[in-house]
C-alpha positions in Angstrom: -0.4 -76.7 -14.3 2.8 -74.8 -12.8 4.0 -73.2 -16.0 0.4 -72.3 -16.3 0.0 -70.6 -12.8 3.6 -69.1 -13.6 2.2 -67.6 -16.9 -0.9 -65.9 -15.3 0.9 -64.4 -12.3 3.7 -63.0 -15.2 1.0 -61.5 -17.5 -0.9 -60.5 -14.0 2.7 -58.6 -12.9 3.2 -57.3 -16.0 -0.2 -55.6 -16.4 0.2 -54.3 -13.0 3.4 -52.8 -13.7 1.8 -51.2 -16.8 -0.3 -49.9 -15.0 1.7 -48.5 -12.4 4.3 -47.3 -14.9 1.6 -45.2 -16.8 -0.1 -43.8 -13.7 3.0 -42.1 -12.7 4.0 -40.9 -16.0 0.3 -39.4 -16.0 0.6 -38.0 -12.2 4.3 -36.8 -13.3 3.4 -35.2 -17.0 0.0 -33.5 -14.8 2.0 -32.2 -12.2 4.4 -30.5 -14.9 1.3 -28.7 -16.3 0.0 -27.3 -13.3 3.4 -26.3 -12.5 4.6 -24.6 -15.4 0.5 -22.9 -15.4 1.3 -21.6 -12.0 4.4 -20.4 -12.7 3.3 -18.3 -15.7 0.1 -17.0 -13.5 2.5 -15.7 -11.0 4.9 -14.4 -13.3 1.9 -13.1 -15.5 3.0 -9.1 -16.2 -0.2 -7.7 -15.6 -1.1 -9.4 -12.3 2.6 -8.3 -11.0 1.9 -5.3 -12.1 -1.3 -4.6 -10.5 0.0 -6.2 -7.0 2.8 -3.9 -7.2 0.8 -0.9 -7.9 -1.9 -2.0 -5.1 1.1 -2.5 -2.8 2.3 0.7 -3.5 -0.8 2.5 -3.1 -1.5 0.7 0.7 2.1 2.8 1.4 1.7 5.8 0.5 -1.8 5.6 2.2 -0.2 4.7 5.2 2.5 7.6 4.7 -0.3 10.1 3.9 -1.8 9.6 7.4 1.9 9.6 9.1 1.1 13.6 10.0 -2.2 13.7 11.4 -1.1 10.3 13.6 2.1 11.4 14.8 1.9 15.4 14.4 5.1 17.5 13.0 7.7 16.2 14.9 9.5 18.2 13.1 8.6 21.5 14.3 10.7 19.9 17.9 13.7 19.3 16.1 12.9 15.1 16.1 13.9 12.5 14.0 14.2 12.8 10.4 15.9 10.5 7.6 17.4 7.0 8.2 17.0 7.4 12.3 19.4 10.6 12.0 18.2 14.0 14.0 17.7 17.3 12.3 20.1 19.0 14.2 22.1 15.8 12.9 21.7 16.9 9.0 21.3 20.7 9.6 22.2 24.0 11.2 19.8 27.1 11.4 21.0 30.5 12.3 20.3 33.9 11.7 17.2 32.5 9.0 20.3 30.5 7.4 20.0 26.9 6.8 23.2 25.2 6.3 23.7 21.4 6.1 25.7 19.3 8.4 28.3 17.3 6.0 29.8 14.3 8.2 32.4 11.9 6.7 30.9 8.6 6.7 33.2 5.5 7.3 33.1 3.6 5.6 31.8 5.4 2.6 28.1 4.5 1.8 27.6 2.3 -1.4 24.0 3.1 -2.7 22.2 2.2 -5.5 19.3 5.6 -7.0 17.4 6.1 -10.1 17.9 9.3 -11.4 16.2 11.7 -12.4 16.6 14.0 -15.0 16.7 17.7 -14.9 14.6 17.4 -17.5 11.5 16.4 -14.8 13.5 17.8 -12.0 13.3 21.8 -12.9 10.0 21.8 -13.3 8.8 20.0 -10.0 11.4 21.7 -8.2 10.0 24.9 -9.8 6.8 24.4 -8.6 7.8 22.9 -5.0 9.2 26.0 -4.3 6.5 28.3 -5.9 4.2 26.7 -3.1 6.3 26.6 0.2 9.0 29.4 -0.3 6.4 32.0 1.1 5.9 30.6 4.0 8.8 29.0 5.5 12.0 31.6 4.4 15.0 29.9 5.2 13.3 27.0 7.6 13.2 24.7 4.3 16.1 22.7 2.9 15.1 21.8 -1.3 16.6 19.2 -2.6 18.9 19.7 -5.5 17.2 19.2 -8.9 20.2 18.1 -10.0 20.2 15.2 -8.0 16.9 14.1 -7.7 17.3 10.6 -7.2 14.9 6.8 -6.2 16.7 5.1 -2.9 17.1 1.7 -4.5 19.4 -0.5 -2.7 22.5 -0.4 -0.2 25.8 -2.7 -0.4 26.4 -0.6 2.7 24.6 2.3 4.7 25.9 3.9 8.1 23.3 2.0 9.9 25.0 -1.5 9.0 28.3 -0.7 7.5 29.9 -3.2 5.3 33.7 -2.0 4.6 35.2 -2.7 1.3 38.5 -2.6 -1.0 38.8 -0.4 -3.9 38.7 -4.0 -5.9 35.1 -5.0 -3.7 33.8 -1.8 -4.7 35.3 -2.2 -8.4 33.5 -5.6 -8.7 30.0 -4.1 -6.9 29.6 -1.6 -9.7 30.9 -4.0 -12.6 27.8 -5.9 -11.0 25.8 -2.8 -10.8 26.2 -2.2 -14.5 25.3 -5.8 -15.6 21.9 -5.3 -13.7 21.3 -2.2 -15.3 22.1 -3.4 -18.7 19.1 -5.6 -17.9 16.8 -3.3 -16.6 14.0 -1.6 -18.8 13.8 2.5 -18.4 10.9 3.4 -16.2 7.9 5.2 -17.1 6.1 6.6 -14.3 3.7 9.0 -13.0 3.6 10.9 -9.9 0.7 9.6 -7.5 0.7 11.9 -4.9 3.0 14.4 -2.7 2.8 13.5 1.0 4.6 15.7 4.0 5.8 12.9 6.7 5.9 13.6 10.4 9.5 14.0 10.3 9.2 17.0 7.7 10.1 15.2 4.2 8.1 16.3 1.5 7.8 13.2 -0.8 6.9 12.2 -4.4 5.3 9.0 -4.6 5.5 7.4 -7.9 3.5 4.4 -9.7 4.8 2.7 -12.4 3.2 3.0 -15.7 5.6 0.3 -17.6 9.4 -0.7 -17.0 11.5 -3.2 -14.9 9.3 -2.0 -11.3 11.6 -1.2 -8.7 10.5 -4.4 -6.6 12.5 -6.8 -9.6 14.9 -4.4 -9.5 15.7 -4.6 -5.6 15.5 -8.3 -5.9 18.3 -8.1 -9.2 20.5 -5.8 -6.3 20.3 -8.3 -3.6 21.3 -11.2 -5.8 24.0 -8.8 -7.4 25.5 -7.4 -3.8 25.4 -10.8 -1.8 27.2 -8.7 1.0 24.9 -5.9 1.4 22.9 -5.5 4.6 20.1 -7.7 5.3 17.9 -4.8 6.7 17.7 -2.5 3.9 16.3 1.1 4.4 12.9 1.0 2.3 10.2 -1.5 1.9 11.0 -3.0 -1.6 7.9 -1.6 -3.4 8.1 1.6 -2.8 9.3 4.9 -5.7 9.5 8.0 -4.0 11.6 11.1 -4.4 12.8 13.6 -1.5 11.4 17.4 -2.6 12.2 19.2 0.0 13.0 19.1 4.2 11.0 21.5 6.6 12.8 22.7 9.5 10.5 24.9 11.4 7.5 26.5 11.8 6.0 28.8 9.1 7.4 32.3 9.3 5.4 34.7 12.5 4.4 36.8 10.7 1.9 34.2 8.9 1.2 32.3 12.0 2.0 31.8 15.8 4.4 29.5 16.5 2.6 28.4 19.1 -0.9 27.4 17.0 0.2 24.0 16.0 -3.2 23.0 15.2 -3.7 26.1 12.6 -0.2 24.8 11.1 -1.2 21.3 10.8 -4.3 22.9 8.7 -1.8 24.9 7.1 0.7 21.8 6.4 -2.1 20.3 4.3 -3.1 23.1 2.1 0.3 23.5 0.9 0.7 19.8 -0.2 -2.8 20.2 -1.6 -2.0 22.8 -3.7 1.3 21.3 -4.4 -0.8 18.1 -5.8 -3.1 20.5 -7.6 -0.1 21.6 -9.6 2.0 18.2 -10.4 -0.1 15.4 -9.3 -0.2 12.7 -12.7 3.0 14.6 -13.5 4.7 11.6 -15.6 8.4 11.3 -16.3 11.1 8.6 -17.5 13.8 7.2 -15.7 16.7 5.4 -17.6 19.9 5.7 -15.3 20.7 3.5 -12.4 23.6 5.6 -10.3 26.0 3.1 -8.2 27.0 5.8 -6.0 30.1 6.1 -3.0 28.6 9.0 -0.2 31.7 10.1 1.5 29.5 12.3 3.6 26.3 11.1 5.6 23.5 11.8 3.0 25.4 13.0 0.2 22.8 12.9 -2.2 20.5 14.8 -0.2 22.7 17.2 1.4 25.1 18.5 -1.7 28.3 16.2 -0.4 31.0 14.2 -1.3 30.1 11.4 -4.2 31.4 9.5 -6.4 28.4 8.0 -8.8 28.9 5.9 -11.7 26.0 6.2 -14.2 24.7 3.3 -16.0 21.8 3.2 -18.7 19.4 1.2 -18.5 20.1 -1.1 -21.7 16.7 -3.7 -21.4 19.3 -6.8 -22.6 17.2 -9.8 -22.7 19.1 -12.3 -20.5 
């Protein structure tokens, strides 16, 4: 009778055990699927894509309105790029604009996408076709040349993050390997907007490509010592035109009218998104660039860029 009461509680144990056993294999192999189908919904191209571009949009919106909301804070000599002044980045005498080159120490480290003249020319072209009559010398263009995407900063004059000649060697060997990864960018211009601060922008969508959010995120893990607090929100692809400095010439309008200028502000980006709005170009260069000078890249200073082509390796 014991060896009987022993053999039912074994088979009993066993079967629960069995049971047990395959119960977690199921919960285990089911938790696996939903895993792995999450992971390829949130990874799914499209649906990145069409956050991104949704993201993107909500920015530029919010950028569009920075004028009427704030006014042209520009026209009283405010602040302009990066928490710098005007009279920080330029001089204006005599109807002469002349930029303010300071050394930066340490030397920013930045990470663009360039643009090629190729694109450039012809936006510059038409950038100036539509504001050159009305402000003289109160404008600053950018140079076509060096039309460029703020990516990333291992270091910007806000946070500064010193490093050797062998740091900086190692940043851009990482640099390259990131771009060697990267695919080039196809993208179409969205809209021109004219900030508060006077920065006529180009803001981009991308049409296909690595987008620049991956891209930030490949930088970050790249540059482990760059700032924290980078200097753009990570979804955004926008391109600096051109800098207002003052008010349209007298002779067009009184100085003193600032709500005929405002009016006046928005007809000239309208008719500057009349003319290059959808305007699509492609971008294959990431620049690892050293700005000796405060804004280099926007002010004609002392660089030193390394150029690397985007290669699309699959890693």
């Amino acid at each position: 009778m014991v060896m009987g009461r022993v053999r039912n509680w074994w088979s009993h144990s066993k079967t629960v055990a069995l049971i047990w056993f395959f119960s977690i294999a199921l919960f285990y192999s089911l938790f696996q699927m939903a895993l792995q189908h999450s992971t390829s919904s949130s990874s799914s191209p499209s649906d990145s894509a069409i956050s991104n571009t949704e993201r993107r949009s909500a920015l530029y919106d919010k950028m569009e309105r920075d004028l009427d909301e704030h006014g042209a804070a520009f026209l009283k000599h405010g602040e302009t790029s990066q928490s710098l002044s005007l009279s920080d980045l330029f001089t204006l005498k005599d109807g002469s604009v002349t930029p303010v080159l300071k050394a930066a120490h340490p030397p920013v480290r930045a990470n663009v996408l360039y643009m090629s003249t190729e694109y450039s020319v012809p936006i510059s072209k038409a950038v100036k076709q539509v504001f050159d009559p009305y402000f003289d010398k109160a404008i600053w263009f950018q140079n076509s040349s060096l039309y460029h995407f703020s990516l990333f900063h291992a270091s910007h004059h806000i946070s500064p993050v010193p490093a050797t000649e062998v740091e900086i060697e190692v940043e851009a060997a990482a640099v390259r390997a990131v771009a060697e990864g990267l695919c080039p960018l196809e993208i179409v211009l969205d809209r021109v907007v004219l900030t508060s601060t006077g920065v006529l922008l180009g803001c981009w969508q991308v049409i296909s490509g690595t987008d620049p959010i991956s891209i930030r995120a490949k930088l970050r893990t790249a540059l482990p010592r760059a700032p924290e607090k980078q200097l753009y929100d990570a979804a955004i692809l926008h391109t600096s035109f051109a800098r207002l400095l003052g008010h349209p010439k007298a002779s067009i309008m009184d100085p003193r009218d600032t709500s005929n200028q405002l009016k006046l502000f928005h007809n000239l980006v309208t008719q500057l998104n009349n003319k290059i709005r959808g305007f699509k170009a492609t971008v294959s260069e990431l620049w690892y660039v050293e700005e000796y000078d405060v804004l280099a890249l926007a002010l004609n200073g002392r660089m030193k860029p390394r150029r690397f082509q985007l290669g699309c390796s699959i890693t």
